[in-house]
Z-matrix of the N, CA and C atoms (Angstrom, degrees):
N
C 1 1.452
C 2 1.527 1 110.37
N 3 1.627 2 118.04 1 131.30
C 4 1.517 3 123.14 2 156.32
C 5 1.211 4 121.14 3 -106.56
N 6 0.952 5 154.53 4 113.90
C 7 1.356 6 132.53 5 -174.66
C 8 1.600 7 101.84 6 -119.73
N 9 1.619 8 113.26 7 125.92
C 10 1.722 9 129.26 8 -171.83
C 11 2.026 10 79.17 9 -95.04
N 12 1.509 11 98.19 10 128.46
C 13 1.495 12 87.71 11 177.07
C 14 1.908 13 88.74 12 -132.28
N 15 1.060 14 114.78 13 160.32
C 16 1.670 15 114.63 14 -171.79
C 17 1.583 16 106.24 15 -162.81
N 18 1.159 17 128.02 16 154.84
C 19 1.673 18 126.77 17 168.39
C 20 1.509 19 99.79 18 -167.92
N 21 1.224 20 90.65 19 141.60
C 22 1.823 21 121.97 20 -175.64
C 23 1.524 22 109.61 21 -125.71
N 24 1.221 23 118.15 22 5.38
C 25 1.618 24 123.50 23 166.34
C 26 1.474 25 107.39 24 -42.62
N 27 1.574 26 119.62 25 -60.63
C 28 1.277 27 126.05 26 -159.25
C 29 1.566 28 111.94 27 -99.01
N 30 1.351 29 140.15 28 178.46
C 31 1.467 30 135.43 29 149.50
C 32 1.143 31 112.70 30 -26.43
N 33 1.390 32 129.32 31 -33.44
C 34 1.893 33 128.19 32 -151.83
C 35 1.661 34 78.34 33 -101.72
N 36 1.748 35 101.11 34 131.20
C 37 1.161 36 124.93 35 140.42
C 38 1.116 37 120.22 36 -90.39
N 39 1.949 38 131.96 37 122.28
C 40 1.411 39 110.39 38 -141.04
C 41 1.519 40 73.10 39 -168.23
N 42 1.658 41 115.46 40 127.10
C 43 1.090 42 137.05 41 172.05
C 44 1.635 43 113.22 42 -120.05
N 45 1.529 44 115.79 43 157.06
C 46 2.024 45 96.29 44 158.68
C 47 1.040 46 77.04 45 174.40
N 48 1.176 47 114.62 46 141.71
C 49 1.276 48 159.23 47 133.68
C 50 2.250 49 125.46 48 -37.39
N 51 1.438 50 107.26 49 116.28
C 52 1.451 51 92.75 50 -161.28
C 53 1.800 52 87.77 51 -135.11
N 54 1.096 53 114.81 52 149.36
C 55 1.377 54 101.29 53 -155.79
C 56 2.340 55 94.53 54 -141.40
N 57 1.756 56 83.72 55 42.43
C 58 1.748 57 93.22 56 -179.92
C 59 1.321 58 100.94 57 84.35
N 60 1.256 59 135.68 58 -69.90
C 61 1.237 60 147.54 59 -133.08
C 62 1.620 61 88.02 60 -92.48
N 63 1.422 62 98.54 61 -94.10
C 64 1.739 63 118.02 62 -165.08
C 65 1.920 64 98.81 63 -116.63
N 66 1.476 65 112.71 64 170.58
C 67 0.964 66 120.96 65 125.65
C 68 1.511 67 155.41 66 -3.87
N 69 1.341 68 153.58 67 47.64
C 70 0.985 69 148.35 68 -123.46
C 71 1.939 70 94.29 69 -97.39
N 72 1.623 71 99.67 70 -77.26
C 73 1.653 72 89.94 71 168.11
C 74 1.431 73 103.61 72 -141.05
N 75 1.298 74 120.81 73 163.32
C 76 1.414 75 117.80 74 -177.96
C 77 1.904 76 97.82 75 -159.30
N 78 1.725 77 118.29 76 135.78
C 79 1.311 78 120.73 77 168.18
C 80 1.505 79 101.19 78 -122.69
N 81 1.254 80 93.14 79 164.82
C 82 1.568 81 119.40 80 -179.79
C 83 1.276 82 128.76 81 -132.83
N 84 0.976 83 157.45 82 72.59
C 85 1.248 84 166.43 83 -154.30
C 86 1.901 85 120.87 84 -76.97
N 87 1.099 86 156.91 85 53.87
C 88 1.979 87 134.60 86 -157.34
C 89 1.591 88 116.58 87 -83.72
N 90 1.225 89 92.94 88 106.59
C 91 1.321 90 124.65 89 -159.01
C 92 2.014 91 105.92 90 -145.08
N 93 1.104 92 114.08 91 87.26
C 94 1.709 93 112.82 92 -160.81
C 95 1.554 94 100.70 93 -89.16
N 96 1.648 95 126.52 94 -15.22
C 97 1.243 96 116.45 95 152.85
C 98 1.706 97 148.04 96 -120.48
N 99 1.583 98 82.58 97 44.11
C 100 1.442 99 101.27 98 -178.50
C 101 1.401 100 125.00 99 -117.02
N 102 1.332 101 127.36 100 5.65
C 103 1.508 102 151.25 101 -113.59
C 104 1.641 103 90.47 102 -75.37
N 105 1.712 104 97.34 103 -53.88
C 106 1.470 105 115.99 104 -179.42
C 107 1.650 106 113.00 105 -21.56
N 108 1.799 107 82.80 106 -75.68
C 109 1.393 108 119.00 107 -151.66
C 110 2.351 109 107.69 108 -65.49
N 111 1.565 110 88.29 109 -37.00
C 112 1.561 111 93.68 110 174.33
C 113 1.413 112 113.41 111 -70.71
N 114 1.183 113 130.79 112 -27.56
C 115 1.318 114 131.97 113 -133.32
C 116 1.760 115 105.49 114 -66.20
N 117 1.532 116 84.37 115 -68.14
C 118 2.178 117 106.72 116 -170.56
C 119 1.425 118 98.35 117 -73.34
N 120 1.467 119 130.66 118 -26.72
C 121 1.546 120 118.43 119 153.59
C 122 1.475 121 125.24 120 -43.95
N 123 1.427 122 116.30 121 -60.91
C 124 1.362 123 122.06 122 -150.90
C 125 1.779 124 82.44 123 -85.10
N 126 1.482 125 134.95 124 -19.20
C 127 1.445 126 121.23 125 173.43
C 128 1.639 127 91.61 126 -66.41
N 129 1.154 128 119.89 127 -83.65
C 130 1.865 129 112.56 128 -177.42
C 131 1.146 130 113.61 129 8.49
N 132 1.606 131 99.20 130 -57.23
C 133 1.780 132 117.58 131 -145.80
C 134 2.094 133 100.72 132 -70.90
N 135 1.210 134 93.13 133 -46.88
C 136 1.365 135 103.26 134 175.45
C 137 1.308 136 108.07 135 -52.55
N 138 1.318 137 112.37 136 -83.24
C 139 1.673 138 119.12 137 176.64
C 140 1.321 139 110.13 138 0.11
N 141 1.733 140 98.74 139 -70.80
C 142 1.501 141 124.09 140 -174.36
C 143 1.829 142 108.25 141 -26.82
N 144 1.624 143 87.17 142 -58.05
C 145 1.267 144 93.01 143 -140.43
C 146 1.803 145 96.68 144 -75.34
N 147 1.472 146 101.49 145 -22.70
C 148 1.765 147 93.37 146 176.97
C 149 1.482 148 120.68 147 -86.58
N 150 1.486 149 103.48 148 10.59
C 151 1.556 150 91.03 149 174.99
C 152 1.791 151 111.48 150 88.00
N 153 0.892 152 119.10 151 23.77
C 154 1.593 153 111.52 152 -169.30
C 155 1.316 154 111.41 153 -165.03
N 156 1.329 155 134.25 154 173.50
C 157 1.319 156 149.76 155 -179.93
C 158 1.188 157 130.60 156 -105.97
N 159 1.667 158 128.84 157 138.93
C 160 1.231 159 105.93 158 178.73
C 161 1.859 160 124.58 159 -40.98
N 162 0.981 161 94.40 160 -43.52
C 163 1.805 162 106.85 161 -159.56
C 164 2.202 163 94.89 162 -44.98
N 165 1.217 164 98.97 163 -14.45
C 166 1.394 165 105.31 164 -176.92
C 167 1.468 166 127.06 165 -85.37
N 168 1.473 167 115.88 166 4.81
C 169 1.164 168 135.83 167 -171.03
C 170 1.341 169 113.58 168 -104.30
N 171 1.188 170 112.71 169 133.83
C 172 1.791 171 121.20 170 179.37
C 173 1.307 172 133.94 171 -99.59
N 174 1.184 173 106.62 172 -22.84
C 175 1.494 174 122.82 173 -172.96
C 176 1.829 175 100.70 174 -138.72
N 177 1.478 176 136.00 175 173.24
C 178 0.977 177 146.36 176 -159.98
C 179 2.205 178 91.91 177 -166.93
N 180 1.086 179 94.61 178 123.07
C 181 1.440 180 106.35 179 -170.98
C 182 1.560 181 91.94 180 -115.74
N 183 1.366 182 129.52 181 143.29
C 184 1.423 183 149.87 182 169.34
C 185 1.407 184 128.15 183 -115.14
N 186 0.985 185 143.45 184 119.54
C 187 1.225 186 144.90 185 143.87
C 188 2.059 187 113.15 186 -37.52
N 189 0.831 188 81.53 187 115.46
C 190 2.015 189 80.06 188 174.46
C 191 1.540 190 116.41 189 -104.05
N 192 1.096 191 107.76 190 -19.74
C 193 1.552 192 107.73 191 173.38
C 194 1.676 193 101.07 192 99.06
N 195 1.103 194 120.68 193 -173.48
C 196 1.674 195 114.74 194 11.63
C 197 1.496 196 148.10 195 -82.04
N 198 1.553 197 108.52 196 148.82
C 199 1.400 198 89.24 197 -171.93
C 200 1.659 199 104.85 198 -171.48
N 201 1.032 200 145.82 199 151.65
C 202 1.435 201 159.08 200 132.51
C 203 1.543 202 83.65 201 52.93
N 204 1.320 203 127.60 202 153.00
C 205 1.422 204 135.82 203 148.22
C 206 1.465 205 105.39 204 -60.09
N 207 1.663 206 107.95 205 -91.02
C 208 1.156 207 109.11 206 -170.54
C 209 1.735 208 116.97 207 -57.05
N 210 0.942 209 131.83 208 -22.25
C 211 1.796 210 119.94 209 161.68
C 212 0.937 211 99.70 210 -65.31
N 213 1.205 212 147.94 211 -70.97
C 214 1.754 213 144.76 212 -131.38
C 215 1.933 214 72.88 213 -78.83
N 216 0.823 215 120.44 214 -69.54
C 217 1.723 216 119.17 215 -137.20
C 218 2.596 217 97.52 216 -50.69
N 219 1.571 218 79.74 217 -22.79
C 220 1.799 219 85.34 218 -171.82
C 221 2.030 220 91.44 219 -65.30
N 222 0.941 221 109.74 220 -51.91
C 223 1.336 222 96.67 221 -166.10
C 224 1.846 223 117.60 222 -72.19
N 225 1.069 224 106.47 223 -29.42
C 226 1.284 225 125.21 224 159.72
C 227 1.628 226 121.15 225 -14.78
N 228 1.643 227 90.40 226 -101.26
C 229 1.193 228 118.80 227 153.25
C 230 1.826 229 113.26 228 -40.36
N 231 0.728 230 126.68 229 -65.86
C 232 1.646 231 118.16 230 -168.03
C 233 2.121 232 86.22 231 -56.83
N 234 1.169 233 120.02 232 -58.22
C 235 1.297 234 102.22 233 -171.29
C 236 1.142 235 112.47 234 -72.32
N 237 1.425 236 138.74 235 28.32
C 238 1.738 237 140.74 236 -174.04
C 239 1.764 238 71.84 237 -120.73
N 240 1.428 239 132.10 238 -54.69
C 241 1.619 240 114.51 239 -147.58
C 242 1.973 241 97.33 240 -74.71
N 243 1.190 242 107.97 241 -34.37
C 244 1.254 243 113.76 242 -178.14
C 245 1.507 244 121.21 243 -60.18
N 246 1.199 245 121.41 244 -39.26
C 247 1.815 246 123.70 245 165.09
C 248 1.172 247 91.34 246 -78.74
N 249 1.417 248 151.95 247 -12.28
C 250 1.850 249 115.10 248 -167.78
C 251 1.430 250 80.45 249 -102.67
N 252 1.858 251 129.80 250 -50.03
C 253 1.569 252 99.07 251 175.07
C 254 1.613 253 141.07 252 -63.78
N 255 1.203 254 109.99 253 5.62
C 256 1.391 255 111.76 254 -161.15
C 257 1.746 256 98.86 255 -127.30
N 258 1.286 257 102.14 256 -20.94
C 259 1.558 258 115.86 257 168.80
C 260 1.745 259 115.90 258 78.44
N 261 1.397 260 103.78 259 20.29
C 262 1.497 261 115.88 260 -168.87
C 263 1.893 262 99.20 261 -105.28
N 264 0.790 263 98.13 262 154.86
C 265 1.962 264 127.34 263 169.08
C 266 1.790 265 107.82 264 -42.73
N 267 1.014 266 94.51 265 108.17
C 268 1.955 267 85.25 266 172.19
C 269 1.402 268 98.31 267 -102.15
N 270 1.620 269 124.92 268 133.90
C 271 1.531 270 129.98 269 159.02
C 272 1.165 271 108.35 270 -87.03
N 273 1.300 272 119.38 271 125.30
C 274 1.727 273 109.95 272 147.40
C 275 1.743 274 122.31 273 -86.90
N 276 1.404 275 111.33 274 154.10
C 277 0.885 276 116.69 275 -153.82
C 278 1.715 277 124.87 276 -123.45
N 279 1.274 278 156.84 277 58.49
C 280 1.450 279 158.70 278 -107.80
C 281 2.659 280 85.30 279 -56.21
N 282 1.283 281 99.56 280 99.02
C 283 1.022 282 89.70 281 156.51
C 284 2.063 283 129.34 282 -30.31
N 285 1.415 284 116.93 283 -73.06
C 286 1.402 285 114.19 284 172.03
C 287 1.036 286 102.64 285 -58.79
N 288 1.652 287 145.77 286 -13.85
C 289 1.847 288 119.99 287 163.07
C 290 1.182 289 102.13 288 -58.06
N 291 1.226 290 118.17 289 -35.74
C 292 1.740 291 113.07 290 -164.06
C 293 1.211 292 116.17 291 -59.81
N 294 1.910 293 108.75 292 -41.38
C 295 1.274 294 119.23 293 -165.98
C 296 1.730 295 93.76 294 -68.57
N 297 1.525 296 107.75 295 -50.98
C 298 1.684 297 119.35 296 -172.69
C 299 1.612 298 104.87 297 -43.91
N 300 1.425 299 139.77 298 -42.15
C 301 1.264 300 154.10 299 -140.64
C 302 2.017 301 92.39 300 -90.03
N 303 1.327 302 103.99 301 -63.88
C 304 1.961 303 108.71 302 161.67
C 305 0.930 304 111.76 303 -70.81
N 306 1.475 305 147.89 304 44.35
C 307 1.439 306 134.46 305 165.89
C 308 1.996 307 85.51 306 -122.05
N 309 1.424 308 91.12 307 122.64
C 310 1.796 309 105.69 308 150.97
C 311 1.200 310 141.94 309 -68.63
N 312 1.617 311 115.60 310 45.45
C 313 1.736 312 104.90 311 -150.58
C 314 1.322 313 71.75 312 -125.73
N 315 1.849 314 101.68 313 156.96
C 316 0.980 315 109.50 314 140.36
C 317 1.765 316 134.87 315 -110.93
N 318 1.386 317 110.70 316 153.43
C 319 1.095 318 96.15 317 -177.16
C 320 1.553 319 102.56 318 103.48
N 321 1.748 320 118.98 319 -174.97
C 322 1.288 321 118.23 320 -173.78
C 323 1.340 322 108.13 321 -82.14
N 324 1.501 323 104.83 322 147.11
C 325 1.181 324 103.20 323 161.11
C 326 1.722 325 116.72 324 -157.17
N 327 1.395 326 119.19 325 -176.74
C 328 1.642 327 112.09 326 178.26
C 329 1.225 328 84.14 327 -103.61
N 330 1.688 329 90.56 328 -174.09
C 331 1.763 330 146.43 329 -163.81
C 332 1.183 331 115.52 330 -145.27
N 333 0.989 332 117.91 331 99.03
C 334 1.737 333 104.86 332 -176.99
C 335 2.206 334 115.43 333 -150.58
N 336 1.631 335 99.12 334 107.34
C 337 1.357 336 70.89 335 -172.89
C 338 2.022 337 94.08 336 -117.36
N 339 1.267 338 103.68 337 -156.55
C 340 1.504 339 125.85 338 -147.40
C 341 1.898 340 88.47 339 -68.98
N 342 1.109 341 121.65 340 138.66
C 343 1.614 342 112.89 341 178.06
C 344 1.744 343 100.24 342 -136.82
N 345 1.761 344 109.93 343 -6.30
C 346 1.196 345 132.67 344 174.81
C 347 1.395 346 92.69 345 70.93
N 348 1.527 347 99.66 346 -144.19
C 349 1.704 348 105.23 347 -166.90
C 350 1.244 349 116.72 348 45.39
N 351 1.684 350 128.94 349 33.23
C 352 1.433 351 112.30 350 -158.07
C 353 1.554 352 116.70 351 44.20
N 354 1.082 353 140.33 352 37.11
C 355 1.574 354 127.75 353 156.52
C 356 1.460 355 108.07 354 -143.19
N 357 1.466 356 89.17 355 -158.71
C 358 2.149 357 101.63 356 -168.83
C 359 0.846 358 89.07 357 -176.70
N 360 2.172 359 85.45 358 146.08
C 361 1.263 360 113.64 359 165.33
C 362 1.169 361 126.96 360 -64.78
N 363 1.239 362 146.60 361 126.81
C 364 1.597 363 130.58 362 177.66
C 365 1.590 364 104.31 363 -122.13
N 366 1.392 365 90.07 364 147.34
C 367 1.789 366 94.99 365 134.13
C 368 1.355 367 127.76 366 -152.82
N 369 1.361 368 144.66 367 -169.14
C 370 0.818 369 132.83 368 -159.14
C 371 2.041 370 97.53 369 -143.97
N 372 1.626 371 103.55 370 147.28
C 373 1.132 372 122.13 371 -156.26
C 374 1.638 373 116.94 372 -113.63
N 375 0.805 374 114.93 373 126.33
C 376 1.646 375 109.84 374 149.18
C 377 1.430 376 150.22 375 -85.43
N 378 1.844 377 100.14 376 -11.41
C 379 1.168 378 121.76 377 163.18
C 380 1.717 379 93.76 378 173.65
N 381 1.138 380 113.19 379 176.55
C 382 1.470 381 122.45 380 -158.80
C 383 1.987 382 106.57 381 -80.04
N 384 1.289 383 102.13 382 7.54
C 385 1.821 384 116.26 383 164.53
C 386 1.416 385 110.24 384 -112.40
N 387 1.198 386 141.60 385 -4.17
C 388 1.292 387 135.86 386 -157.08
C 389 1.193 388 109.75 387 -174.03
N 390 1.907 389 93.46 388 116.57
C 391 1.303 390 112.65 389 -179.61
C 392 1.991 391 113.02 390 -86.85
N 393 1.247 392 127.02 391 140.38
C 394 1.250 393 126.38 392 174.14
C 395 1.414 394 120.95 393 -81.59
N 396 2.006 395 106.19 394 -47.08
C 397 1.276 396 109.27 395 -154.46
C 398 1.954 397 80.92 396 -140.86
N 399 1.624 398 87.15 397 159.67
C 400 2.080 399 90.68 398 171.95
C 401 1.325 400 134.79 399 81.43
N 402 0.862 401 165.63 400 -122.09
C 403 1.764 402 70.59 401 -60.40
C 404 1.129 403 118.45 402 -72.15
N 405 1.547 404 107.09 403 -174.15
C 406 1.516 405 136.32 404 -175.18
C 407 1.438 406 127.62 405 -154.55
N 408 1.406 407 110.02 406 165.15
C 409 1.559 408 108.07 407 -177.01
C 410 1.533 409 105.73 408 -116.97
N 411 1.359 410 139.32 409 121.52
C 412 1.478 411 117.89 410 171.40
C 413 1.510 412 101.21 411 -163.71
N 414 1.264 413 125.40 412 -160.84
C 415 1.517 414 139.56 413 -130.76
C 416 1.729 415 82.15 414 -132.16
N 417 1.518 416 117.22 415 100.21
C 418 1.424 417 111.52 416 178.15
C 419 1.420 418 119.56 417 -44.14
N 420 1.419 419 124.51 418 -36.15
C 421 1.624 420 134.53 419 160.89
C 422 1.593 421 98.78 420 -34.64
N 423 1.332 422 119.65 421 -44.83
C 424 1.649 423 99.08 422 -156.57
C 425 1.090 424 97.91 423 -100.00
N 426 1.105 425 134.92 424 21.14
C 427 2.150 426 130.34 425 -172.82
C 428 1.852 427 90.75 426 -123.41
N 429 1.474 428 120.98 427 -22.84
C 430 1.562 429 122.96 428 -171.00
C 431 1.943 430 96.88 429 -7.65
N 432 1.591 431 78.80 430 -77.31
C 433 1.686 432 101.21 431 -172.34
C 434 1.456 433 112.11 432 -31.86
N 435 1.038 434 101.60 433 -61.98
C 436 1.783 435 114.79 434 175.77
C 437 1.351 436 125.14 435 -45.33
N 438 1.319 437 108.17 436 -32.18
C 439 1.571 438 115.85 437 -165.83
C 440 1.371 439 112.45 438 -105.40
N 441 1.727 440 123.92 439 -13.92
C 442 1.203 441 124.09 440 -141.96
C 443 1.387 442 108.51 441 -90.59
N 444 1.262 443 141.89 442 153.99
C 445 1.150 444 137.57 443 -151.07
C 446 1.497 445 139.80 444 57.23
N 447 1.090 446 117.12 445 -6.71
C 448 1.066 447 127.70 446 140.68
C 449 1.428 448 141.21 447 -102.98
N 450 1.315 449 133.11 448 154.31
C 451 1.485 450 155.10 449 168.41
C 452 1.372 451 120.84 450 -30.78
N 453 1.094 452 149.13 451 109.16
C 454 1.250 453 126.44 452 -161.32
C 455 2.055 454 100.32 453 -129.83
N 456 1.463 455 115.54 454 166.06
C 457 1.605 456 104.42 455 -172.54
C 458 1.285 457 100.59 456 -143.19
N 459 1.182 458 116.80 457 137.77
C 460 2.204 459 122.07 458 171.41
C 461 1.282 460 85.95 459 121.94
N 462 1.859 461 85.57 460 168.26
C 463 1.506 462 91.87 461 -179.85
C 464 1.555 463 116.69 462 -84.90
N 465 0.907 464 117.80 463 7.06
C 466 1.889 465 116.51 464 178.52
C 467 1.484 466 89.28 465 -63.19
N 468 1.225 467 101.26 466 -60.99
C 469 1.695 468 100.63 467 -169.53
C 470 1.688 469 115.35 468 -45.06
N 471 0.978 470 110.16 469 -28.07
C 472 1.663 471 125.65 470 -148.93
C 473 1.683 472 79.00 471 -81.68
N 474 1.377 473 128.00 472 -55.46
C 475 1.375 474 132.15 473 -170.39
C 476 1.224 475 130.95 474 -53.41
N 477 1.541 476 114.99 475 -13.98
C 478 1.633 477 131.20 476 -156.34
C 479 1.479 478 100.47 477 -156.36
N 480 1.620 479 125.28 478 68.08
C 481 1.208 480 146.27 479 -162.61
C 482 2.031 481 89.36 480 -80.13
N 483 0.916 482 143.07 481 -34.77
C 484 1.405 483 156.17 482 -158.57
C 485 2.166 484 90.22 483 -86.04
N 486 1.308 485 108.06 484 -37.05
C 487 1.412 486 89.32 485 -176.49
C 488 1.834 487 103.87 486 -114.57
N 489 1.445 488 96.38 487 -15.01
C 490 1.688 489 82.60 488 171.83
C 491 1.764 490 92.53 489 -126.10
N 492 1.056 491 121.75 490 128.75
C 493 1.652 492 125.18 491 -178.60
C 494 1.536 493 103.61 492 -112.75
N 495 1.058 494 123.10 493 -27.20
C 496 1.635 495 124.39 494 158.84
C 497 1.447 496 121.66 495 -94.34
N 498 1.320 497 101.26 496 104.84
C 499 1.668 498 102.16 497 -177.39
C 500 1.273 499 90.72 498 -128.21
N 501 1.516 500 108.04 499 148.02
C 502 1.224 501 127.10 500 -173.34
C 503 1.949 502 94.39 501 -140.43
N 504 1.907 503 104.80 502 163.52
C 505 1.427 504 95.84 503 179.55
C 506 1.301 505 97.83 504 -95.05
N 507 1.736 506 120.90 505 -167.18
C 508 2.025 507 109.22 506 -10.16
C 509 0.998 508 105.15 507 -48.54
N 510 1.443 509 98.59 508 156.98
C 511 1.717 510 113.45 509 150.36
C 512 1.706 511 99.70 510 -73.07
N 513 1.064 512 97.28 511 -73.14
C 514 2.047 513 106.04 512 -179.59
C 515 1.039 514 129.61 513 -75.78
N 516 1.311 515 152.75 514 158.37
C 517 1.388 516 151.22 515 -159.70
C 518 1.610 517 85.64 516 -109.68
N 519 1.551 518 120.87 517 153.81
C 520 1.162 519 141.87 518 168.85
C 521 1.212 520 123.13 519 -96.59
N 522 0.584 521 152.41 520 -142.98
C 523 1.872 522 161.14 521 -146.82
C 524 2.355 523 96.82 522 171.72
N 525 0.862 524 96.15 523 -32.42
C 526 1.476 525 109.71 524 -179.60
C 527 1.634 526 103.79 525 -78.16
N 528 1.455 527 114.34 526 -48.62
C 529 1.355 528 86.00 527 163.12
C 530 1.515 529 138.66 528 -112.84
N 531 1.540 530 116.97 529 16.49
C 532 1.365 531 143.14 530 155.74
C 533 1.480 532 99.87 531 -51.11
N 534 1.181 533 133.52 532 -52.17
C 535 1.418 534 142.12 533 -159.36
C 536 1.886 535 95.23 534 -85.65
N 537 1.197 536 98.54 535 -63.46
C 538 1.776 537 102.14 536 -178.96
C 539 1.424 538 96.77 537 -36.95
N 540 1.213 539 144.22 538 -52.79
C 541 1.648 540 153.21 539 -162.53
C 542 1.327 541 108.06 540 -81.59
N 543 1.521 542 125.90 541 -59.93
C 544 1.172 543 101.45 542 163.14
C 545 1.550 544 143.73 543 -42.77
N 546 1.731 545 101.29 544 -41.36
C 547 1.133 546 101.07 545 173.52
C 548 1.589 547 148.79 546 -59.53
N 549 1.602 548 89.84 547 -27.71
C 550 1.115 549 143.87 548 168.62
C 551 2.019 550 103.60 549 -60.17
N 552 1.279 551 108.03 550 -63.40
C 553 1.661 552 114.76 551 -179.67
C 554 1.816 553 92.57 552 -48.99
N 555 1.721 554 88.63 553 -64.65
C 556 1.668 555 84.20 554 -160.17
C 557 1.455 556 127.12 555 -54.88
N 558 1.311 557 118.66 556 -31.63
C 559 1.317 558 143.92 557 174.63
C 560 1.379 559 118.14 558 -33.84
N 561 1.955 560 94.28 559 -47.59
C 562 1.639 561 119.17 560 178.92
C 563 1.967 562 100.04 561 -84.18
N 564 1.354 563 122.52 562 -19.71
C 565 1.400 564 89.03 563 -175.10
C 566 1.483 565 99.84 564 109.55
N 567 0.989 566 115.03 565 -9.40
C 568 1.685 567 124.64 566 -179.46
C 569 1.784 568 94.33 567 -54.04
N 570 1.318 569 106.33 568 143.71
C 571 1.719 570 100.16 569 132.25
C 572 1.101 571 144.84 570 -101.10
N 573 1.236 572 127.20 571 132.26
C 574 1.333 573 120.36 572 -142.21
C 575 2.028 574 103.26 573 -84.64
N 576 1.083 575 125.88 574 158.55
C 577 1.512 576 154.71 575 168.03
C 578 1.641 577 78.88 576 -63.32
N 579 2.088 578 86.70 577 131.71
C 580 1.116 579 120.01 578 164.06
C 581 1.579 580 109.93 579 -57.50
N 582 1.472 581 129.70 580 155.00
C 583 1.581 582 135.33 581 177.66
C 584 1.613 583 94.99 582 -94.89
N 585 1.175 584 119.32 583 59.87
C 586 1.537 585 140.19 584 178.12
C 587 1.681 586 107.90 585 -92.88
N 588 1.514 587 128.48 586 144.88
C 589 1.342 588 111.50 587 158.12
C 590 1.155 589 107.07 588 -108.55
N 591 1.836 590 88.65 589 152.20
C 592 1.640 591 116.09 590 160.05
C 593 1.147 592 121.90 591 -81.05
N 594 1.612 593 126.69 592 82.39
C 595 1.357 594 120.03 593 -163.01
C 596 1.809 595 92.70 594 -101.30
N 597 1.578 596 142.34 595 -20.08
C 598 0.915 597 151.22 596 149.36
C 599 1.844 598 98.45 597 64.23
N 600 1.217 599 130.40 598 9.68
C 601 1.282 600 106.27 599 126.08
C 602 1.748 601 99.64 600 -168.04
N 603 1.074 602 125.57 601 -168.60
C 604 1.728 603 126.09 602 -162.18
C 605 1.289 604 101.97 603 -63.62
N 606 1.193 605 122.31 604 173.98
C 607 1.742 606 139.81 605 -164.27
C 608 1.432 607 103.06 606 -101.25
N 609 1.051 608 143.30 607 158.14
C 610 1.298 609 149.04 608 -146.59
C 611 1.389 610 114.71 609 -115.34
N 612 1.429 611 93.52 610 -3.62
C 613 2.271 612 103.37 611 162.92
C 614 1.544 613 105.22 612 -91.66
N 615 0.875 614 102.58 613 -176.49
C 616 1.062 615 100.30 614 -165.67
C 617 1.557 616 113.57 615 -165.70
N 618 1.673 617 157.15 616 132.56
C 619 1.039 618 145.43 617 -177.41
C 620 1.499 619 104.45 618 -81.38
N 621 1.696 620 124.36 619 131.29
C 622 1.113 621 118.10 620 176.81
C 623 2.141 622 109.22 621 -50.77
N 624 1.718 623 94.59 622 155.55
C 625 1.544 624 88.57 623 174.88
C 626 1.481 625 115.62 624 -95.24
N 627 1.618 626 112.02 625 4.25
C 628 1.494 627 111.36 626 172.70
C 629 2.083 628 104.88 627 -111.89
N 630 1.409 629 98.68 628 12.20
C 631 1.152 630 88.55 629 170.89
C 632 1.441 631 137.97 630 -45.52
N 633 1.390 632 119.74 631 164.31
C 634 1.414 633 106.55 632 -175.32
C 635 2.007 634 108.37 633 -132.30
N 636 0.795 635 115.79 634 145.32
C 637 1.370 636 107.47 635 -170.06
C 638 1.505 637 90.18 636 -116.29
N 639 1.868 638 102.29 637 118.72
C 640 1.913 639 107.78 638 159.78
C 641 1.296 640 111.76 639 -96.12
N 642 1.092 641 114.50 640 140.92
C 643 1.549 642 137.92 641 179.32
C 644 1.575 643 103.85 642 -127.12
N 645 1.761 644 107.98 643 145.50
C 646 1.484 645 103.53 644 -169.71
C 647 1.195 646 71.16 645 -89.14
N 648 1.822 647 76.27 646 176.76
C 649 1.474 648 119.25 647 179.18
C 650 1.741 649 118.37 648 -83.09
């Protein structure tokens, strides 16, 4: 098993390489408008660094978000072109599991990163394998209740200290441990989550409403 695992949901452009066992190499870059431009670099960079070639990879691991239209959709797509050229399995993957999977807590806790608009994605945990509730998109004011007393991890949380007051890291989700988890799902027999996005509500363009559509003659 290789598994190329990557996600562009969040600021972190974040690739790595997981090879069944452990980790082989994985970079990360936070950079929230470059997603494009980092992406098939920082894969190179990995490659590089493990000694091997794409053509050597078996699986393709995804970030699903939620997250940004246009970020989530860059990593997406590059992991949709990568299983149809290479002819291998793409997993998608609940982005905040990833973050949930690197968090050291015990006990419950949230997930919550930047969704702007004043809000965040959240979800909520039972331990760093198992999600309870979410995700979701909402107005940290209106989850207070929901969230309170427990620990929460990412930077959404980091932004809205009044509704999450315990933040713990990552701030960013990795690609290092998206892949550790998948491997981990598959290992057990799991089936893995469609490479679908969680864009969880419309995209922020929009078609004018006095637009006009020309058609030749």
């Amino acid at each position: 098993m290789l598994l190329l695992a990557l996600d562009t949901a969040t600021p972190a452009v974040t690739v790595a390489l997981h090879d069944g066992t452990d980790v082989v190499a994985s970079s990360s870059q936070v950079d929230a408008r470059r997603h494009g431009e980092l992406l098939l670099p920082a894969v190179d960079r990995v490659l590089g660094a493990a000694g091997t070639g794409l053509d050597a990879v078996t699986g393709i691991v995804v970030g699903t978000g939620p997250g940004p239209y246009t970020g989530l959709r860059v990593g997406l797509m590059t992991a949709d072109t990568f299983g149809a050229a290479l002819g291998v399995p793409v997993h998608g993957v609940c982005t905040l599991d990833g973050l949930a999977f690197a968090a050291d807590i015990d006990g419950p806790f949230v997930v919550a990163t930047d969704a702007r608009r004043k809000e965040v994605y959240w979800a909520r945990y039972a331990d760093s394998r198992t999600r309870l509730t979410g995700p979701a998109v909402d107005r940290p004011a209106d989850i207070a209740e929901q969230v309170a007393g427990v620990p929460a991890v990412g930077a959404g949380a980091l932004l809205y200290p009044d509704a999450f007051p315990d933040v713990h890291g990552p701030e960013h989700v990795s690609a290092a441990a998206l892949a550790s988890l998948a491997a981990e799902r598959l290992a057990r027999g799991e089936e893995p989550e469609a490479p679908r996005p969680l864009y969880l509500r419309r995209p922020d363009a929009q078609v004018p409403k006095n637009y006009k559509v020309v058609t030749p003659r």
